[in-house]
C-alpha positions, 0 to 999 in steps of 0.5 A: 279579164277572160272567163274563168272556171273553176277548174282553171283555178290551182284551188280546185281540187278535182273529184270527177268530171263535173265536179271538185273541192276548192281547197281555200272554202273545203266546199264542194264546186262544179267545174263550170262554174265561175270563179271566186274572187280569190282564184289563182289561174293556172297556166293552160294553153288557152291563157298562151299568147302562141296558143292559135283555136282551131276550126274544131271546138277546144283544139287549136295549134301552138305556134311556138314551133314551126312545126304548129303542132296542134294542142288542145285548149284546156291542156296543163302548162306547167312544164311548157318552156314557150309559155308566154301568158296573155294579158288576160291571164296575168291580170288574175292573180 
């Protein structure tokens, strides 16, 4: 299974940059902290199978077109017509 952190999670809930509320405890969580056993993982081009990471840290480029257009890691999915989920990201539920 892939690391995950909360802000990976469609619980989290963002206030600002380092910190959120996970919407299932009402607490207050810091975004890089792991996850609980109950996270429900996002779609993000990190967890795609045409996501390629580049040389520089959290950039990489989508294969899904021919043009390889680059992307960063962490960018929201939800919209994307050529996601196609890793095994790891399917396995979290």
């Amino acid at each position: 299974m892939c690391e995950l952190r909360h802000d990976d999670c469609r619980n989290f809930i963002p206030v600002d940059v380092a910190k959120g509320i996970c919407k299932l405890t009402n607490e207050l969580v810091m975004i890089d902290t792991p996850v609980c056993p109950e996270c429900s993982a996002i779609p993000k081009c990190k967890f795609c199978s045409n996501y390629a990471a580049g040389e520089t840290p959290f950039l990489g480029e989508c294969k899904a077109s021919k043009k390889g257009f680059w992307t960063y890691e962490d960018l929201k999915a939800f919209q994307c017509e050529d996601f196609a989920a890793k095994k790891e990201y399917t396995e979290v539920k």
